[in-house]
C-alpha positions in Angstrom: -6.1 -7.7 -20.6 -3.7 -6.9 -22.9 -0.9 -10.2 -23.5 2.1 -9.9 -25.4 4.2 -13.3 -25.9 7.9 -13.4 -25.7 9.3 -17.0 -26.8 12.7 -17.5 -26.5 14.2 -20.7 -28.4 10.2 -21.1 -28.0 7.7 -21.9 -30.2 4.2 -20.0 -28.7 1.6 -22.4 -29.3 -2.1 -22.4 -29.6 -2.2 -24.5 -27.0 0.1 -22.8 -24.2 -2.3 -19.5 -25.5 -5.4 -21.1 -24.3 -3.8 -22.0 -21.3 -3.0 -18.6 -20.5 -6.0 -16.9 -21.3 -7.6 -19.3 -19.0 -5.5 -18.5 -16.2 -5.6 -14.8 -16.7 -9.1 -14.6 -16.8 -9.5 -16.5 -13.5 -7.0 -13.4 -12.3 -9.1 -11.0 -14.0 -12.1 -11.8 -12.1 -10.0 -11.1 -9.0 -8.0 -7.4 -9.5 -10.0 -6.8 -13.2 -9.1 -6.9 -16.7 -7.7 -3.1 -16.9 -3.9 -4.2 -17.8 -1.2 -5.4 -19.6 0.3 -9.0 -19.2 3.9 -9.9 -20.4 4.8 -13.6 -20.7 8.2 -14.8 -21.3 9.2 -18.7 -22.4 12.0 -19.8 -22.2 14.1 -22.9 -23.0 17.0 -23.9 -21.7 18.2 -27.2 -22.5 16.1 -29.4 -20.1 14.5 -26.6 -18.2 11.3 -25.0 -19.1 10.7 -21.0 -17.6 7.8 -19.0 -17.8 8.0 -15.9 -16.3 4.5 -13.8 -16.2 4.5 -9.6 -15.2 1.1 -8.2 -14.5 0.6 -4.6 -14.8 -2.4 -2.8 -13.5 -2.6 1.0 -12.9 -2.0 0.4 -9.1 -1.1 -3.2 -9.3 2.3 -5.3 -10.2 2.3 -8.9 -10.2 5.2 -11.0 -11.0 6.0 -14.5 -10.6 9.1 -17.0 -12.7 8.8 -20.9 -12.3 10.9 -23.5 -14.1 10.1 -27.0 -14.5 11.1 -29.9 -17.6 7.6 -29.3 -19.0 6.4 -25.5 -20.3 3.0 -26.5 -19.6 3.9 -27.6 -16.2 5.9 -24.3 -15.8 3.1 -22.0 -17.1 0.7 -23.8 -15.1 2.9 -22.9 -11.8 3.5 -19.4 -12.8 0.0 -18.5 -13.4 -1.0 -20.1 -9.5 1.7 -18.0 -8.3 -0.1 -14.8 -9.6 -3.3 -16.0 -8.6 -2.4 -16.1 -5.2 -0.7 -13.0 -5.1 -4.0 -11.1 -6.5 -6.2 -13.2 -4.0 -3.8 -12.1 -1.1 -3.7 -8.6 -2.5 -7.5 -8.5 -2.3 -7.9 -9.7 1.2 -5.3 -7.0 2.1 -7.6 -4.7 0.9 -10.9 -5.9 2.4 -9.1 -6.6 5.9 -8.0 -2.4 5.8 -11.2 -1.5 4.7 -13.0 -3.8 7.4 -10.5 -2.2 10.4 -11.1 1.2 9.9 -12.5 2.7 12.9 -16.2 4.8 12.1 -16.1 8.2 13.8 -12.1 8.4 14.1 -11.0 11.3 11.6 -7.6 12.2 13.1 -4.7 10.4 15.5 -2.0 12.3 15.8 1.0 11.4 18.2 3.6 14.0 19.8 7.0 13.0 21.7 6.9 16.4 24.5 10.8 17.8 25.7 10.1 15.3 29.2 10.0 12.1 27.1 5.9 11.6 27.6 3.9 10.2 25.2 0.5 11.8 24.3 -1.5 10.8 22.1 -4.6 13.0 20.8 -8.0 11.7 19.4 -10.2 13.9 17.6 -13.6 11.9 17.1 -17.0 12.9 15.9 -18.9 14.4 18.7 -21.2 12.5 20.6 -23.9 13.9 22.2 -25.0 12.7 25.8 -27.8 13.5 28.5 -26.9 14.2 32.0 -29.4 13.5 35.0 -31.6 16.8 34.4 -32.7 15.7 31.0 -30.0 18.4 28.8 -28.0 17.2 26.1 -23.8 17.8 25.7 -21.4 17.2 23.2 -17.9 14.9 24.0 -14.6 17.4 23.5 -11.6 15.7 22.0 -9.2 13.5 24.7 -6.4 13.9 25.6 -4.0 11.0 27.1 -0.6 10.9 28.5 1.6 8.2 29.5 4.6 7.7 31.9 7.9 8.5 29.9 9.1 5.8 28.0 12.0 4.8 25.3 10.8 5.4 21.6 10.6 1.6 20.1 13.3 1.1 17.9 11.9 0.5 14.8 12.8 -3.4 13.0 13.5 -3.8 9.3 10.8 -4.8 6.9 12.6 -7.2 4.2 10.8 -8.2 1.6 11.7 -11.0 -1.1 12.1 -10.8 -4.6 12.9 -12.1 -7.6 12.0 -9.9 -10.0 15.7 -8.3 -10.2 17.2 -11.5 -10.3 17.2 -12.7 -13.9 17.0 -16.3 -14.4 19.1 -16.9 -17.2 22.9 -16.0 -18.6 22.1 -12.9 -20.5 24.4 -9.7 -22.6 24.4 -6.5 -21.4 22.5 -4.8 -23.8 19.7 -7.4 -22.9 20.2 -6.7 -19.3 19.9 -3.3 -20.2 16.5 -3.9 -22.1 15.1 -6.2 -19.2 16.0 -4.1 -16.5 14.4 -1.1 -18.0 11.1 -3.2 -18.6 11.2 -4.6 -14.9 11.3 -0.7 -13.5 14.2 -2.2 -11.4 16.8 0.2 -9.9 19.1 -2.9 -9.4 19.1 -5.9 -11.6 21.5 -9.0 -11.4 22.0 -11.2 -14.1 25.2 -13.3 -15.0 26.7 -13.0 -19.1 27.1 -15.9 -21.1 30.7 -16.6 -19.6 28.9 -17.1 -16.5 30.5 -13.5 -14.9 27.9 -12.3 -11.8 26.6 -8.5 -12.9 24.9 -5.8 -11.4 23.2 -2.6 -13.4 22.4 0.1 -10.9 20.5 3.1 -12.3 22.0 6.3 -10.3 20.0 9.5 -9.6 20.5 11.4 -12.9 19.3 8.2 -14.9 22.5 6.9 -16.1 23.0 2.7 -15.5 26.2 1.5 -13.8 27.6 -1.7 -14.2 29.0 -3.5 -11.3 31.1 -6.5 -11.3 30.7 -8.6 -8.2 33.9 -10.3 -7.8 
C-alpha cells in the first residue's frame, strides 16, 4: 500500500513508521495491498491523535484514537481498522455462503386487493411420475391473505469521519473535508465557534454556523 504521513506539531519517526507498516501489513493480508493509506498525528498539548483512512477501489476504512502516548494512539487506531477489514470480510463470506443454488429471480408485486404474491423462478427440476416418464417443475406461484406493507425502520449508522477532532480554519476544513469525500463536515475554529461545510448539488460548499 501506498502511506503518506501527515505530522502535525509531529515529528514522524522511524519508529512510529515501523509500527505502521506492521500494522498495515497485518490489514493487507486481510482486504490486499491495492491502496492508498493516509495517516495523520497529531499533538495537542497532552493528547496524542492518530487518525488512519484506508482507501481501496471498493473499500474505505477510517478510524481516529487519542491517547497521552502516539504510540499508544497508533497502536489503537490501527486495531480499529483491523477489525473493520476482518468484519468486512466475514460480511462478505456470510453473503456469499447464503446465496440460495438454483434461485435466479424473486420478484415481489403488491396487486390493487392488497395481496401479496411473491413469484420464484428456479432452475427446472426434472421428476418421474409412477409410469416411469420424466417432467420439468414450472415456476410457483404464492399468494397470501391481504396484509399492511411493513413500515420500513431507519438504518442509522455511526460515524466519525465528518466530525473533525481538532479546532481547525476554514480553509483547512475546506482541504479536509474535500479529502474525507464528506458532503457534511463539522469542525469548530480556533475560537472554539461549532461549523458546518455542506457541499450543495452544483458543487459549491456552504458554511453553517450552528448557534
Amino acid at each position: 500500500m501506498n502511506v503518506d504521513y501527515t505530522g502535525r506539531q509531529t515529528t514522524i519517526t522511524k519508529k512510529l513508521k515501523a509500527q505502521t507498516e506492521a500494522g498495515l501489513d497485518r490489514i493487507a493480508k486481510i482486504i490486499g495491498d491495492a491502496g492508498s493509506v493516509h495517516v495523520i498525528l497529531t499533538t495537542e498539548k497532552y493528547r496524542r491523535t492518530a487518525e488512519l483512512t484506508v482507501q481501496t477501489r471498493n473499500l474505505k476504512l477510517v478510524a481516529a484514537c487519542e491517547a497521552t502516548d502516539m504510540e499508544m494512539a497508533l497502536r489503537d487506531a490501527l486495531a480499529a481498522i483491523e477489525k473493520q477489514a476482518i468484519r468486512h470480510k466475514k460480511k462478505k463470506t456470510t453473503i456469499k455462503r447464503n446465496a440460495k443454488e438454483g434461485v435466479r429471480q424473486v420478484a415481489l408485486a403488491q396487486p390493487e386487493n392488497g395481496a401479496i404474491a411473491v413469484e420464484v423462478e428456479q432452475a427446472p427440476k426434472v421428476s418421474l411420475t409412477k409410469n416411469g416418464s420424466s417432467r420439468k417443475s414450472v415456476p410457483m406461484l404464492v399468494h397470501s391473505f391481504p396484509s399492511e406493507t411493513p413500515l420500513v425502520e431507519p438504518h442509522l449508522v455511526r460515524s466519525r469521519d465528518g466530525v473533525a477532532l481538532r479546532p481547525m480554519s476554514l480553509e483547512e476544513a475546506v482541504k479536509e473535508a474535500a479529502f474525507r469525500d464528506r458532503e457534511v463536515f463539522v469542525f469548530r475554529d480556533h475560537g472554539g465557534q461549532a461549523l458546518v461545510l455542506h457541499r450543495k448539488r452544483d458543487g459549491k460548499m456552504e458554511l453553517i454556523e450552528v448557534p
